[in-house]
MDAnalysis code that builds the backbone (N, CA, C; Angstrom):
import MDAnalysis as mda
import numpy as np

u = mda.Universe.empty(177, n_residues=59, atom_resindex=np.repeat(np.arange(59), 3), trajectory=True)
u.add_TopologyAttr("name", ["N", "CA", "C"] * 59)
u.add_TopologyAttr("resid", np.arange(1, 60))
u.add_TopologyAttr("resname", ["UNK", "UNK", "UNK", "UNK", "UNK", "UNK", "UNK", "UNK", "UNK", "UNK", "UNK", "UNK", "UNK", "UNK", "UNK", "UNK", "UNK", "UNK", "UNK", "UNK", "UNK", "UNK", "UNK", "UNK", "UNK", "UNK", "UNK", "UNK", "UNK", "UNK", "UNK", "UNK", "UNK", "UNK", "UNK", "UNK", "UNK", "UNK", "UNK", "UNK", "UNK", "UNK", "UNK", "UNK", "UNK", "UNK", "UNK", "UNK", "UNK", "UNK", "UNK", "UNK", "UNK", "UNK", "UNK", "UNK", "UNK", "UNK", "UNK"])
u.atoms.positions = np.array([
    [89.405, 90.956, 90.816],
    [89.836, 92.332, 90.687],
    [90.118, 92.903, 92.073],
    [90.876, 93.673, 91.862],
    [91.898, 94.150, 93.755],
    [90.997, 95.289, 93.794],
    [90.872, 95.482, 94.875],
    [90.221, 97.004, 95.233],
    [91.146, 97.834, 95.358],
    [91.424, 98.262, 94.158],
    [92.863, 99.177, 94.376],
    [92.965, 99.937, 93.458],
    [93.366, 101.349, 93.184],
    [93.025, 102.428, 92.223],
    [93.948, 102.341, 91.311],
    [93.713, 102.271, 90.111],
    [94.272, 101.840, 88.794],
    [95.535, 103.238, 88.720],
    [95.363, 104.063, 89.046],
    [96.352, 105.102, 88.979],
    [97.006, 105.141, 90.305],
    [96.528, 105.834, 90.848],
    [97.269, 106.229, 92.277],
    [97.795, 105.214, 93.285],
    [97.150, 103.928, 93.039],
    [98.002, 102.366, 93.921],
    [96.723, 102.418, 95.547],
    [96.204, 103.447, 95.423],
    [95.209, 103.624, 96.933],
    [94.362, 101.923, 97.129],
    [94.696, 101.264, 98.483],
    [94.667, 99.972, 98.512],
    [93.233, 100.131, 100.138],
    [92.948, 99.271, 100.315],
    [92.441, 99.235, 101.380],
    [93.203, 99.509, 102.974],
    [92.752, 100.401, 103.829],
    [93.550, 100.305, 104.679],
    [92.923, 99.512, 105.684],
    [93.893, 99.309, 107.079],
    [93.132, 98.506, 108.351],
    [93.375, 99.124, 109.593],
    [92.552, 98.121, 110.121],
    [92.945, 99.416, 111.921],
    [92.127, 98.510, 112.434],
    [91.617, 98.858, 113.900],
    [90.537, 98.704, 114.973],
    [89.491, 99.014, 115.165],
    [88.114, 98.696, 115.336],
    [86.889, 99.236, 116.029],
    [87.384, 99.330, 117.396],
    [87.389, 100.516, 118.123],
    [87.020, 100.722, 119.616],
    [85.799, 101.211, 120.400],
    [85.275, 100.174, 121.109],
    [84.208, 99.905, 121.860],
    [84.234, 100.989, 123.046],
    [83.526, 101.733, 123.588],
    [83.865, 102.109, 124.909],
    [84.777, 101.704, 126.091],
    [84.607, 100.355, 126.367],
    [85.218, 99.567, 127.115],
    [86.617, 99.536, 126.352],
    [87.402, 100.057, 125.306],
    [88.469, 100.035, 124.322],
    [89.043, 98.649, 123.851],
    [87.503, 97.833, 123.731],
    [88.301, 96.584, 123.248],
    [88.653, 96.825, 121.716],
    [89.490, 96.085, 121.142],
    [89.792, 95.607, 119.841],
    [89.093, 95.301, 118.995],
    [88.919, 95.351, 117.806],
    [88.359, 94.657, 116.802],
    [88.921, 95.117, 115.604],
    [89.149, 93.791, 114.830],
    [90.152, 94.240, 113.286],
    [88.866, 95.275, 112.453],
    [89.115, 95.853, 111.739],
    [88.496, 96.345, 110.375],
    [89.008, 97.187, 109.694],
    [88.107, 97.424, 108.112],
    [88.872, 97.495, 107.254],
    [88.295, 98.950, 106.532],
    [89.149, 99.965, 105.927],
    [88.756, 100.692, 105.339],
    [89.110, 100.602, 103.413],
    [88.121, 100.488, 103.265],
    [88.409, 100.037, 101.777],
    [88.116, 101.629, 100.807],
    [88.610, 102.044, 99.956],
    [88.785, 103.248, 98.992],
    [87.408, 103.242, 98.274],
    [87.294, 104.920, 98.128],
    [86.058, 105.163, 97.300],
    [85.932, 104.641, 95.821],
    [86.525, 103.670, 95.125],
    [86.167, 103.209, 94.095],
    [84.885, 103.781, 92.728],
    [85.673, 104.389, 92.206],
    [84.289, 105.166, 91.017],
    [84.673, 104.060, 89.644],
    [84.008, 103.386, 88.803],
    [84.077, 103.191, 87.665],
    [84.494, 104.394, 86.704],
    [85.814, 104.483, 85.371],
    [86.077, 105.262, 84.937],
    [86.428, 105.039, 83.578],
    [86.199, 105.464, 82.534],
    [86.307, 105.145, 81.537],
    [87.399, 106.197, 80.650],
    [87.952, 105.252, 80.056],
    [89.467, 105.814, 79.607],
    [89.120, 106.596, 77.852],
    [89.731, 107.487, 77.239],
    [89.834, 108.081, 76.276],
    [89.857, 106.635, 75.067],
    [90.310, 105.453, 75.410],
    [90.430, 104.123, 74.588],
    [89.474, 103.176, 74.475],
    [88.478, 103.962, 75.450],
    [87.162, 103.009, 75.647],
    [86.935, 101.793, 77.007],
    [88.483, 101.467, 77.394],
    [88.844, 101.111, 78.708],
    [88.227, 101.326, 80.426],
    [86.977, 100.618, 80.623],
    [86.990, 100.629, 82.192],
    [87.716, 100.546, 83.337],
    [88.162, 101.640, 84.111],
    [89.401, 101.056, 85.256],
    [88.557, 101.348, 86.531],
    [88.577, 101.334, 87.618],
    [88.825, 101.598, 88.908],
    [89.833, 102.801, 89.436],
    [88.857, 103.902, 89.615],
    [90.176, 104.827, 90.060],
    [89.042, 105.063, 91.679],
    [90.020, 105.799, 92.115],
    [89.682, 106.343, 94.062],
    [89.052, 107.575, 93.371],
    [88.059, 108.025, 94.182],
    [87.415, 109.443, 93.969],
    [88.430, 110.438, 94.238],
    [89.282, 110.490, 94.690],
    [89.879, 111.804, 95.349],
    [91.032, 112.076, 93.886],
    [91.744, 110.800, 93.255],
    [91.680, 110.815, 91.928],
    [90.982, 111.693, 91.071],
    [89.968, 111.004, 91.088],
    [89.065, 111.548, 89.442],
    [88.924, 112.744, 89.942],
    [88.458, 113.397, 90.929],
    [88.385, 114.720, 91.162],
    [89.572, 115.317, 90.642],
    [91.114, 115.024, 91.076],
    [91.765, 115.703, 90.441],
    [92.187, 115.575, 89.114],
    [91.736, 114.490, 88.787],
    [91.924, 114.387, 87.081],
    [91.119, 115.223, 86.238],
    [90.207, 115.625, 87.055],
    [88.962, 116.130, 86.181],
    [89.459, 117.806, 86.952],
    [90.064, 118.404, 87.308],
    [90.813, 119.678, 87.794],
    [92.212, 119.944, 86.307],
    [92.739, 118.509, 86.401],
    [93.799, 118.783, 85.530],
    [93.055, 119.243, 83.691],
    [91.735, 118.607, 83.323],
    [91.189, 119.169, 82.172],
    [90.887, 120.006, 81.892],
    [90.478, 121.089, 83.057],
    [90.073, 122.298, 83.198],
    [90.930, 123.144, 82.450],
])
């Protein structure tokens, strides 16, 4: 399973650690991932910043 938000496509991003000295280092920012359960009974993977607004649009 991709770490990747079943609605919105939000994927892991990447970049650098910088050290004082400004060395390099790869790393990775991976998405807030909430377990979510669909009106069909369906578990997906959505990003929090998602469900927050999904749960704005029910209001």
């Amino acid at each position: 399973m991709a770490r990747k938000c079943a609605i919105s496509g939000v994927g892991p991003l990447s970049g650098n650690n910088r050290s004082h000295a400004m060395n390099a280092t790869k790393r990775k920012w991976n998405p807030n991932l909430q377990k979510f359960r669909t009106k069909d009974g369906k578990v997906i993977l959505v990003s929090a910043r998602t469900l927050r607004s999904l749960r704005k649009e029910r209001i």
